[in-house]
Structures are given as C-alpha cells and as structure tokens.
C-alpha positions in Angstrom: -1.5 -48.2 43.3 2.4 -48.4 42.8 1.8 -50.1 39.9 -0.6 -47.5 38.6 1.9 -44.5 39.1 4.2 -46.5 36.8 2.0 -46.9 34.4 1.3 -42.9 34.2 4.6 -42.1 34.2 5.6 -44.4 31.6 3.1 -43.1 29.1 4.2 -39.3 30.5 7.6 -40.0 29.3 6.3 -41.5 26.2 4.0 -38.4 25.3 7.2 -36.1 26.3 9.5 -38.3 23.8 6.4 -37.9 20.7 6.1 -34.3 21.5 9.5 -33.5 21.0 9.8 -35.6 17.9 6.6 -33.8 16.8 8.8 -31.0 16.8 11.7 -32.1 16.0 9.6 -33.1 12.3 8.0 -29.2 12.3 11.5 -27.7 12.7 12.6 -30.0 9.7 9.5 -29.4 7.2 9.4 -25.6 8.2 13.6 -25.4 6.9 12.6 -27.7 4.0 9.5 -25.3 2.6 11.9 -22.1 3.4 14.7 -23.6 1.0 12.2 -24.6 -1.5 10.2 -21.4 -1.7 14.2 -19.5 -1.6 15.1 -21.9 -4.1 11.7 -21.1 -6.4 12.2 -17.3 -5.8 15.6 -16.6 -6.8 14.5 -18.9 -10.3 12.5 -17.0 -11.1 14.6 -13.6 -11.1 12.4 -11.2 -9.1 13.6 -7.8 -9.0 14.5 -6.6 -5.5 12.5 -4.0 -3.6 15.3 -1.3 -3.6 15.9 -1.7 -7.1 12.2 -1.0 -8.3 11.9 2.1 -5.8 15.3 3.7 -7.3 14.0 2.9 -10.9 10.2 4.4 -9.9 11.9 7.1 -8.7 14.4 7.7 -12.0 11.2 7.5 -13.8 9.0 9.9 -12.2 12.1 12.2 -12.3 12.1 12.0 -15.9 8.3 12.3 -16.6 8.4 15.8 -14.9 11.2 16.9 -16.6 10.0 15.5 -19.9 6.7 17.8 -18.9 8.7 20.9 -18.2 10.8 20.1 -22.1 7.3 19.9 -23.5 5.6 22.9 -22.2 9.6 25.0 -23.0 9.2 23.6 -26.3 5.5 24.7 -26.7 6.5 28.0 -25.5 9.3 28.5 -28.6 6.7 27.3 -31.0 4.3 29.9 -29.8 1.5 27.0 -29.3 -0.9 27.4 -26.7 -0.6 25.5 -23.4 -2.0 22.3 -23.4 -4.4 21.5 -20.2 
C-alpha cells in the first residue's frame, strides 16, 4: 500500500511539474503573438483613434460652415434656396 502512495505521489508531482511548464509555454507564445501583431501594426502605419476623431470633427466643422458660405453666397446672388 506504501508502495502504492509513492507511486501517486510521484506521478502528482510529475503532473504539477507539466502543468506549470504548460504554462510556463502559454505565458511565452501569448508575449510572442503580442510582439508580433505590435510589430505588424505599427508597419503598417494605422492612424490612431484620437487622431481620426479630431480630424472627423475638423471636417464636419468645415462641411457646416462650407453650407452656411453656400447658402450666404446664394443669398448675394439672389438665387433661390436650394432644398
């Protein structure tokens, strides 16, 4: 029976060692793929979140007051407002 315990406890401590390798290898791959995927990001020159809402924003700014130009500029002409 002593023998048996031995046994069980052995391959415990065996499983214990392999699981903690297993993660010891998950720890690694998971830094590997985020480097790689950083690495492929910044190639490929993405523009940055705050950067496209400040230009969306410069934009729409402008198309309203292009609008408001166009509809003063009508007004001089004497055209009629478009719809």
């Amino acid at each position: 029976m002593n023998q048996n315990n031995k046994i069980f406890d052995g391959l415990g401590r065996v499983m214990n060692e392999a699981a903690g390798v297993a993660d010891g290898v998950r720890r690694e791959v998971e830094t590997v793929v985020k480097s790689q995927a950083t690495r492929i990001v910044n190639d490929m020159d993405l523009v940055k979140r705050e950067d496209f809402d400040a230009l969306r924003e410069l934009v729409q700014v402008q198309g309203e007051e292009i609008e408001a130009l166009r509809k003063e500029l009508a007004a001089l002409r004497g055209d009629k407002p478009a719809s």
